[in-house]
C-alpha positions, 0 to 999 in steps of 0.5 A, a space after each residue: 301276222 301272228 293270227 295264222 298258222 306257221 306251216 312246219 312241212 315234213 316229207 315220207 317216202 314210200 316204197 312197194 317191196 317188189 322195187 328197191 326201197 332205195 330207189 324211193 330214198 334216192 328220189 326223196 332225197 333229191 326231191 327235199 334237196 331241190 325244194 328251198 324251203 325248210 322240210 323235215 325228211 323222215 328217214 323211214 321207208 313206208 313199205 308196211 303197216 308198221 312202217 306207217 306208224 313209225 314214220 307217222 310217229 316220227 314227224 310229229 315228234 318234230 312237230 310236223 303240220 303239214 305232210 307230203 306222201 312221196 312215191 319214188 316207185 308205185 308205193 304199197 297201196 294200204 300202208 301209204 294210204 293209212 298215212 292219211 288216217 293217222 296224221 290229222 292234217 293237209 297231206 299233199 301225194 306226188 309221185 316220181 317221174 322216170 329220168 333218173 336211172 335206167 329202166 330196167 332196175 331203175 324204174 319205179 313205176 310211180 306213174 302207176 302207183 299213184 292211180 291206185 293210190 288215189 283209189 284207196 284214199 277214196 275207199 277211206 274216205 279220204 281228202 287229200 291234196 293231189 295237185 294238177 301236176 302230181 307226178 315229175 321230177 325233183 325240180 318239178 315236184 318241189 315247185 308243187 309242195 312250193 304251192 302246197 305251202 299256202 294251201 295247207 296254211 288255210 286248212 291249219 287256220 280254219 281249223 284253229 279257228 273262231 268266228 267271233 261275232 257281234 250281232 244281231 245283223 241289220 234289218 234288211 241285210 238277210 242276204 248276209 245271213 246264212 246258217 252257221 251249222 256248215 262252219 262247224 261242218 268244217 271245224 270252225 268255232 263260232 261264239 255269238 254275242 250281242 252289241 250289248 255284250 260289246 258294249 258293256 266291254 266298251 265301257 269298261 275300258 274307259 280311262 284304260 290307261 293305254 288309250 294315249 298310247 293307241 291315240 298316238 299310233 293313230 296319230 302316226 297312221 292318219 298325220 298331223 292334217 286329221 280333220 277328225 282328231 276328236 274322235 280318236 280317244 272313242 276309236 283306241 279305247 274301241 280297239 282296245 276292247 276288240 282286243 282284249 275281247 280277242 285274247 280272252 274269248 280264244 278260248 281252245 282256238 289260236 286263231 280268231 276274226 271278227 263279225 260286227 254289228 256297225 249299224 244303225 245302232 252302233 251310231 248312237 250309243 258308241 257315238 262313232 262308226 267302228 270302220 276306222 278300227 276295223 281296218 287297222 284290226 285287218 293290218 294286224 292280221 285280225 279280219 273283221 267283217 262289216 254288218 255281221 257278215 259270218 262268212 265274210 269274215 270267215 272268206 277274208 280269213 281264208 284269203 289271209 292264210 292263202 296270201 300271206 297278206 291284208 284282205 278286204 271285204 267290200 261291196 260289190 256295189 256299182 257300176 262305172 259311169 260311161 263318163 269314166 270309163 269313156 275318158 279314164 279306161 277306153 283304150 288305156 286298159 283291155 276291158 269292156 264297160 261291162 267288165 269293170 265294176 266300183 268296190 266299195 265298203 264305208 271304210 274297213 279297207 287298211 290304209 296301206 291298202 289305199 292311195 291317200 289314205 284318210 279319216 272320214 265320216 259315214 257319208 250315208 248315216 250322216 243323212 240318216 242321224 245327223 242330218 242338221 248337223 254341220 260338221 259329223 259327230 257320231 258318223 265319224 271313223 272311216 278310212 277313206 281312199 282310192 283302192 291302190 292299183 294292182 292285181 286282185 282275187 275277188 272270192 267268197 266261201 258261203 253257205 246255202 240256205 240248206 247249209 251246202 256249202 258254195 263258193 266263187 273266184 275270179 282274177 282281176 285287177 284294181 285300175 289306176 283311175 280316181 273313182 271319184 267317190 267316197 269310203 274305200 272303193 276301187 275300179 275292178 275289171 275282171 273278164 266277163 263280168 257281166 256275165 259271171 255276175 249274172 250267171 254266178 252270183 245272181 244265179 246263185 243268189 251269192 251276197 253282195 259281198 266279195 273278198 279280196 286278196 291283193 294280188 292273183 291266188 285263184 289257183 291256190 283258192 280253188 285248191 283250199 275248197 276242193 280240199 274242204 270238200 266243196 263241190 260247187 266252185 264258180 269262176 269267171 268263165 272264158 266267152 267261149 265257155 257258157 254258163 249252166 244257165 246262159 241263154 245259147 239263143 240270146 242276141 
């Protein structure tokens, strides 16, 4: 994927001038030695405020990102703390366990350090990464940075960011609208345009001569039985211009996503529905959100950075039918009916992403635009299929109406039943559901909906929004923990 930043690590160590600056080089350099990834290693020791502009200097001039702060012993307070206001961009602080020399002239006190570090990073004003287990050995520190990776990944991205959107949102769908003055709270780039815009672009891409060659890259994707190849010259010359509009409108950001418009008007005068397209943007690495949801697409870039992977985005839509769940998952998986729900979106989700995965018509605005007809005409483009099944992260960043910023996570899976339904859609179990639903996202009045990462990235999430500042972040809450709102009386 080109449309996320590449994390280029470096590493400074630091040392207070009371212990040997030698002891803070010795560990640094068995710290990068243990760490399997690629780390430029400034050979500079931070002890003064001169030191800290000389190894700032110095890993920018190797192009460095993406920063760890390394206390081999307790680390001079200001110098080290000033790191963070001359590098613009994620720094992670650890510090040295002991184990390594005798503790006599071999004890760095880094345990320490790193509380008073914490503080003056606080008196600046400061956010940085300090993970869960800040301070240990080579071994263990280089498993942290391991997890710092993605993490930095999501903030670089946000901040060469731009939303593009395509709009207005539909009538009633306000729940998907939400202020956009908090993205630029956290330096994301916004450019909104009108349907009409896009059309104007649509039209001008009529007989653009590398349609044929679009048409047959979908041709490959769908196979030969397509029941709806007819629409696919409408389709390639649709992505051509969400391309092209991509690379033009850039502008200042190296980054880009997409909100788009998709009904009831797109219909008529695209003569498709855009879902097909979308999905093949997403396995490009390109989200694109459906019904101009800003902050769904802004949530399945995020869920990129961090995974590494294609995202969704899907309706948190219905409930699983007794008659499902009684003959495909009781006693087949470990969870309650309650705790299974179907996610679904007309068609957006990648193909690769699905099990048979196949072209489609919007089944709802069939009965809606064309109900008289026969075969689909302008409904057709979807990609339709079964979820695949495995492990999952359902999550969302959103805005209030007060533009505070909020979000939630949750781990899951995916199951390996047939919905037996239509669009992409699966059968997600996740701990507590009916709970966390009630409690999270009807509480906190969040959208219908919900991001997807496919495998488990919750603890990396969660991290990316302390990182932003979030305050509130919801989860999935065990039985024994009960929410703000939960009823302690309830039967």
């Amino acid at each position: 994927m080109n449309n996320i930043p590449e994390v280029k690590l470096g590493i400074i160590a630091v040392s207070r001038s009371c212990f040997p600056s030698s002891l803070s080089e010795m560990r640094r350099k068995a710290l990068v030695k243990a760490y399997h990834g690629e780390i430029y290693e400034s050979e500079v020791i931070v002890q003064n405020e001169v030191d800290t502009l000389h190894a700032v200097e110095d890993v920018l001039s190797h192009q460095v990102n993406a920063l760890v702060v390394y206390l081999g012993n307790f680390g001079p307070e200001t110098p080290e703390t000033i790191i963070a206001d001359k590098f613009d961009g994620p720094i992670m602080y650890v510090a040295a366990a002991e184990g390594d020399g005798n503790l006599i002239n071999g004890r760095g006190d880094a345990y320490c350090g790193l509380l008073n570090a914490s503080y003056n990073l606080k008196l600046r004003n400061r956010r940085v990464y300090i993970p869960e287990s800040p301070v240990g050995n080579a071994t263990e520190l280089a498993r942290e940075i391991t997890k710092f990776v993605p993490i930095a990944r999501a903030i670089l991205g946000l901040k060469g960011l731009k939303v593009i959107a395509f709009g207005p949102r539909p009538d009633d769908f306000l729940a998907c609208n939400a202020p956009i003055k908090a993205l630029y709270d956290l330096g994301v780039a916004v450019e909104e345009n009108s349907e009409l815009d896009l059309l104007v672009a649509y039209n001008k891409h009529k007989d653009d001569p590398r349609i044929p060659a679009k048409i047959e890259e979908m041709n490959q994707e769908l196979g030969l039985k397509n029941p709806y190849k007819g629409v696919l010259p409408r389709l390639a010359q649709y992505e051509l211009t969400l391309l092209d509009w991509a690379q033009q409108h850039k502008g200042a950001r190296e980054f880009v996503c997409f909100a788009n418009k998709c009904w009831p008007a797109f219909q008529t005068e695209f003569r498709f529905v855009p879902c097909y397209v979308n999905s093949r943007l997403a396995g490009m690495g390109i989200p694109v959100s459906c019904e101009v949801d800003i902050y769904g697409a802004l949530s399945e870039y995020i869920g990129m950075c961090i995974s590494g992977k294609t995202t969704t985005l899907l309706d948190i839509n219905n409930t699983v039918p007794e008659y499902i769940y009684e003959k495909e998952i009781q006693g087949k998986f470990p969870y309650r009916l309650r705790e299974t729900f179907m996610g679904f979106h007309c068609g957006n989700t990648c193909s690769s992403l699905l099990k048979d995965p196949h072209m489609g018509y919007q089944l709802i605005m069939k009965r809606d635009l064309e109900p008289d007809l026969e075969e689909p005409d302008i409904t057709r483009g979807t990609m339709e299929g079964n979820i695949k099944a495995g492990k999952i992260t359902f999550y969302r960043l959103q805005s209030t109406a007060g533009t505070q910023l909020k979000a939630y996570v949750a781990e899951g899976e995916v199951l390996d039943v047939d919905c037996q339904s239509f669009g992409s859609i699966g059968i997600f179990a996740i701990s507590e559901m009916e709970r966390f639903y009630r409690h999270v996202l009807i509480e906190k009045n969040y959208p219908h909906h919900g991001a997807v990462m496919f495998g488990h990235y919750g603890e990396a999430f969660f991290e990316v929004m302390k990182l932003l500042g979030i305050e509130d972040i919801s989860y999935n809450q065990s039985a024994s923990l009960p929410y703000k709102s939960e009823n302690p009386f309830k039967k």
